[in-house]
N, C-alpha and C positions, 0 to 999 in steps of 0.2 A: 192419244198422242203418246208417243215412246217416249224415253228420259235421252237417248240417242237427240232426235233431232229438240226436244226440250234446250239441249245443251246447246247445240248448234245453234240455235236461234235466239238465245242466251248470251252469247260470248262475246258480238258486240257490245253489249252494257254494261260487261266491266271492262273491258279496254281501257287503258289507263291516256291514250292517246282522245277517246271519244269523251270522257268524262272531264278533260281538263278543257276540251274544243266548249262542250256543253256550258262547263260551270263559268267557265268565263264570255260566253256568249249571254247567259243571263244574269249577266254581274255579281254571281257570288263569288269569285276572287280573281283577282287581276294578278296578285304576285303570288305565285307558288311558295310555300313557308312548311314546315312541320306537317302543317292542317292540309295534305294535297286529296285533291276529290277522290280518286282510287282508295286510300286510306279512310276516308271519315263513309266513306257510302262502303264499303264491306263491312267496318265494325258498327255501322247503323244496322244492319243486314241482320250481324252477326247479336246483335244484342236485343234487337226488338225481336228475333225468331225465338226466342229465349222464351217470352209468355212470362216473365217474370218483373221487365224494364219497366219502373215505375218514374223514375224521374234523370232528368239531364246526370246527375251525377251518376247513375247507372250507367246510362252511354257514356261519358268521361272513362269510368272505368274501362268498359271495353275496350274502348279507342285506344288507349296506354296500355293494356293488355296483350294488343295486337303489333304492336310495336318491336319492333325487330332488335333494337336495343335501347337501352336509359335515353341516350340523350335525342331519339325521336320523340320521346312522353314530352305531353305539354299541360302546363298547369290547367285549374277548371275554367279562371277569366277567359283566356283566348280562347278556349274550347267554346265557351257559354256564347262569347259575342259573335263565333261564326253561326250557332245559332237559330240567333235572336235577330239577325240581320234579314230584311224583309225578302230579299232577293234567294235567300237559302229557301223560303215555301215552292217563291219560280224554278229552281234548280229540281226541286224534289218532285212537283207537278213535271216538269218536263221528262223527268228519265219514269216516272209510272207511263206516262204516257208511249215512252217509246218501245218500254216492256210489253206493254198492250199490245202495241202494234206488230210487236213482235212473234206473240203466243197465236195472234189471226190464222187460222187456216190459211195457208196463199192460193190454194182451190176450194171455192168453196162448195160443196154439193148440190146441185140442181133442185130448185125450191118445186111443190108438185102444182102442176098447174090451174088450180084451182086457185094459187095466189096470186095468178099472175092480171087478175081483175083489180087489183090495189099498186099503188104506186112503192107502199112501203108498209110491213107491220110493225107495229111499235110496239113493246113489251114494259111497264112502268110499275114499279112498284118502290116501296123504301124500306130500308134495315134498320134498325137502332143495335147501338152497342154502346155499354158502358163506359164513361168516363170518370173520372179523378172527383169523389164527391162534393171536394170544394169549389167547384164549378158548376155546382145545384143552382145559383144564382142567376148564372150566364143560361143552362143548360140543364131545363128542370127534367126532370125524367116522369112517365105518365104513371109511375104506380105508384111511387114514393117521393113524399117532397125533400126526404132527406138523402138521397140517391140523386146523379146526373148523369143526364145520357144524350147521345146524339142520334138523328139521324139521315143516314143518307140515302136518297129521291135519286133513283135512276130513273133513266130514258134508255132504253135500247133497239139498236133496229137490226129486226132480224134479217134483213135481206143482207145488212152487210153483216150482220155477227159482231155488233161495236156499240158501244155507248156515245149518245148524240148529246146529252145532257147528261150534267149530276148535280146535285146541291147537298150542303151537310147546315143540318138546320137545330133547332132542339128539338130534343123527342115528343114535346107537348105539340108542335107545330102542323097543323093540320095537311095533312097527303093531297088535298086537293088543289092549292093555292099553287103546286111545282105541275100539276098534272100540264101537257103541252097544251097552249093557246088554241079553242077550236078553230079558228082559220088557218093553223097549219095543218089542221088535220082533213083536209079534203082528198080525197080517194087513197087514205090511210086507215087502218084498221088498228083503232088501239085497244088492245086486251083491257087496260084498268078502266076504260070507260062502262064495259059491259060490268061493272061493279058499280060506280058512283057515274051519272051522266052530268056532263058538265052542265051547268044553269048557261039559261040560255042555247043550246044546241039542240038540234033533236038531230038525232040519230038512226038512221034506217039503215040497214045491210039486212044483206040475206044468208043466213047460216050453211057455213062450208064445209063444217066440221061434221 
């Protein structure tokens, strides 16, 4: 994919018209203030691409950084309580989501047909990446107990090129418990299964590869 259409297909998500439709549609703010969604999702953008953002007051900074002059900066409380407000994870889940959908191929290339004996393939596997050690507690990580880490359990279906599932667990949490229910998997082909077969299933296909 070129940076050409990358961009093109980018441009709706920061519209500052789509972002305030968005953020008020999943009740993270009703009155426009200081705090407006265009502003706080660039300098989120802008400061977790950094690799450096360790905590809120890091973002704080950015966000008054960004700021066009003094009296757009807003102290850390109202910064901190936009947040910590439950509805900011809905806002944030929803515009990933719509970036997603975004970057999708809109054609997508003709699968060969030797797939076309399954209904869908499924691709599953999970990432761990580190978190904030003092979150070892919540979030033990599997090599060090004094280390925290997560991880995230996809689901992906390649006929559409899209994630059908995700879950973010602790990294100690066994891969298998997120694998897909085997009664959804009837004339599906799931790669993580030819690794661990789920208890209770049994398994037949015929290798196409």
């Amino acid at each position: 994919m070129t940076i050409i259409p990358t961009k093109l297909q980018l441009m709706p998500f920061f519209s500052n018209t789509f972002l305030e439709k968005t953020a008020r549609r999943c009740g993270f703010m009703e009155r426009l203030r200081n705090i407006g969604p265009q502003s706080l999702v660039l300098s989120l953008i802008a400061a977790l691409s950094k690799g450096n953002c360790t905590s809120i007051a890091d973002l704080h900074r950015q966000f008054n950084g960004m700021c066009l002059s003094e009296k757009h900066t807003v102290a850390y409380k109202p910064f901190h309580n936009q947040l910590r407000k439950s509805a900011f994870a809905d806002f944030m889940k929803t515009l990933v989501t719509f970036a997603m959908a975004q970057l999708i191929e809109k054609a997508l290339p003709p699968l060969p047909k030797k797939f076309s004996q399954f209904d869908d393939i499924l691709l599953q596997d999970g990432s761990s990446f580190n978190v904030h050690p003092e979150l070892a507690g919540v979030f033990p990580c599997c090599f060090s107990p004094l280390k925290a880490a997560v991880e995230c359990h996809m689901t992906l279906s390649l006929f559409s090129q899209s994630p059908i599932a995700m879950t973010v667990t602790a990294d100690t949490a066994s891969e298998r418990a997120y694998l897909p229910a085997p009664h959804t998997l009837r004339n599906n082909l799931d790669r993580e299964l030819h690794d661990a077969v789920l208890p209770g299933l049994s398994l037949w296909y015929t290798p196409i590869f």
